[in-house]
C-alpha positions in Angstrom: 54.1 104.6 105.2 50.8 105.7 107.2 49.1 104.6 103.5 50.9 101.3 103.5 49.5 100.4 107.5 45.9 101.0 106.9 46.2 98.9 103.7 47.9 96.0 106.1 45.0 96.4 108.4 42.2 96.0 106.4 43.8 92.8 104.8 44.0 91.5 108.4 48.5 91.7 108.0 50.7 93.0 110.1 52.0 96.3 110.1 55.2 97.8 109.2 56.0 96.4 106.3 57.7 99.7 105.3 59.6 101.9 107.9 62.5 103.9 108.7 64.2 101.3 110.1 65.1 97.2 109.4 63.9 94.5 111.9 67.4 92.3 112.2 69.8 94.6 113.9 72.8 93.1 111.5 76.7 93.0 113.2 79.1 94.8 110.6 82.0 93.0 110.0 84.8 95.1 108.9 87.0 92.0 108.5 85.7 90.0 105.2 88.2 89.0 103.0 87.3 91.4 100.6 87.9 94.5 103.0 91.6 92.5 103.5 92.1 92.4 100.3 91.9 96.3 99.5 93.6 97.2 102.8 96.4 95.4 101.6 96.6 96.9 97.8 96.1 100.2 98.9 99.4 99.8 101.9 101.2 98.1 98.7 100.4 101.3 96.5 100.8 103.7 99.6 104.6 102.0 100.3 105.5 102.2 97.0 104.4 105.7 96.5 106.2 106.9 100.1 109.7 105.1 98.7 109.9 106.5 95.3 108.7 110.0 97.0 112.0 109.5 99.4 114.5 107.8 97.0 114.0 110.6 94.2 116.8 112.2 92.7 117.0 115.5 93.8 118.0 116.9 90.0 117.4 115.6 86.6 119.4 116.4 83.2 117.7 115.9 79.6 119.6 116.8 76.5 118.4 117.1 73.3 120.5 117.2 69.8 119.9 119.6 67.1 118.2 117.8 64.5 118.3 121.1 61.9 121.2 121.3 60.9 123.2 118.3 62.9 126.8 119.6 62.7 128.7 122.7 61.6 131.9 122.9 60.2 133.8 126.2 61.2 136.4 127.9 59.1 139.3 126.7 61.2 137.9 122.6 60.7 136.7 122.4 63.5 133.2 121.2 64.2 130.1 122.2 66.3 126.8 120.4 67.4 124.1 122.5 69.4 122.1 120.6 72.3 119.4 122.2 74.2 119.9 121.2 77.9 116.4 121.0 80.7 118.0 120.7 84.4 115.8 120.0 87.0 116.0 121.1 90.0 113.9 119.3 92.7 114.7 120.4 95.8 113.4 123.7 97.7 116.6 125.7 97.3 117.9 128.1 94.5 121.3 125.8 92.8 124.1 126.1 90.7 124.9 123.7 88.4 128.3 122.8 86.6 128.2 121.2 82.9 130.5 119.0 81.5 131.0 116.8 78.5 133.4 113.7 77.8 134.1 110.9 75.3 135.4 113.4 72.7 138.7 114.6 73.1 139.6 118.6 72.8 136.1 119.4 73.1 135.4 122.6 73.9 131.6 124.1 75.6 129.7 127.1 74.8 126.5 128.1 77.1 124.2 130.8 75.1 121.9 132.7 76.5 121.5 136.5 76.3 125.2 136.4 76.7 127.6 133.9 76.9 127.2 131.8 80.4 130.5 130.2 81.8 129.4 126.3 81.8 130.3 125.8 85.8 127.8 128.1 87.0 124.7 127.2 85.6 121.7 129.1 87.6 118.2 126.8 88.1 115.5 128.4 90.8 114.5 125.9 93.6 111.0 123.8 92.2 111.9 124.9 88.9 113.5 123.7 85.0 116.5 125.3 83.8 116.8 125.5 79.8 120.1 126.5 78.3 121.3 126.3 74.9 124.7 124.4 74.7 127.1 124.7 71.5 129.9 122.2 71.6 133.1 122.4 69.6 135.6 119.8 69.0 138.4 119.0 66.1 137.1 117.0 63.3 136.2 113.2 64.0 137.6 109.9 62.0 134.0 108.8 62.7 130.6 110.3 61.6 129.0 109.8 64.9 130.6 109.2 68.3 129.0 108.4 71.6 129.5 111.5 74.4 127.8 112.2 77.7 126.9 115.5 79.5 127.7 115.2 83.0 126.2 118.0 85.4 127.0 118.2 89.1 125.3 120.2 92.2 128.6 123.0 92.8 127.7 122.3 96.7 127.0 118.7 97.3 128.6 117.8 94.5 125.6 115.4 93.4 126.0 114.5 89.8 123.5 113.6 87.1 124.5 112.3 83.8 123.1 111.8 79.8 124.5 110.3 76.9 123.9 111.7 73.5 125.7 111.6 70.1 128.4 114.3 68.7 127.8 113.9 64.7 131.4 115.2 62.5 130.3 114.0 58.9 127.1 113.5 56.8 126.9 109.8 55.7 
């Protein structure tokens, strides 16, 4: 800066030409269209973030069909599909879960874990996934695929989720 004055004075200029601060003491205007605009997008986002936070479901049930092999047939005729089975459980508080399947008449469920778990009480921690491994058992089917749905539902609140899935009887 000192460099650049004595250079403007021996040119016969004025000084200053390079300082700390600008001559025009400028008015900032926080309201330009532009500055609307983003407000506006980012309250849009922030709304829609604060009512999916508060309209969430407070569980979530995922069921997932054995690919390998689809069906078993047991020595009485009956038949059994496996399904691996994720609850969610997204509140603060330990829960108990009960399972249930329809759309398949005299079908009968089977929760496996180290040992056999009775199907009403179904433990998931509070904040945390449950994975259970679900063999269900029904009489032999006039179709080779029918259409069920696993149904699970809160033991307290009785808040209920539900999935649909397939029950396979017969190779094509």
């Amino acid at each position: 800066m000192d460099a650049c004055d004595n250079v403007m004075e021996k040119i016969g200029l004025p000084k200053g030409l390079i300082r700390y601060d600008t001559e025009s003491k400028k008015r900032i205007n926080l309201l330009r269209p532009r500055t609307l605009w983003y407000a506006g997008i980012i309250s849009l986002v922030g709304c829609f973030m604060l009512y999916s936070l508060l309209t969430r479901s407070p569980q979530e049930l995922s069921v997932i069909h054995d690919r390998n092999p689809l069906f078993v047939k047991l020595s009485d005729g009956s038949i059994r599909n496996g399904y691996n089975i994720t609850i969610l459980n997204k509140s603060h508080e330990d829960k108990v879960f009960s399972l249930h399947v329809k759309g398949i008449e005299g079908a009968a469920l089977r929760v496996q874990g180290s040992s056999d778990i009775p199907a009403d009480s179904l433990p998931v921690f509070a904040d945390n996934v449950g994975h259970f491994r679900v063999f269900v058992t029904a009489p032999a089917q006039h179709e080779a695929r029918e259409e069920i749905e696993f149904r699970i539902e809160e033991n307290e609140s009785k808040l209920a989720s539900e999935t649909g899935t397939i029950f396979v009887s017969k190779s094509k």
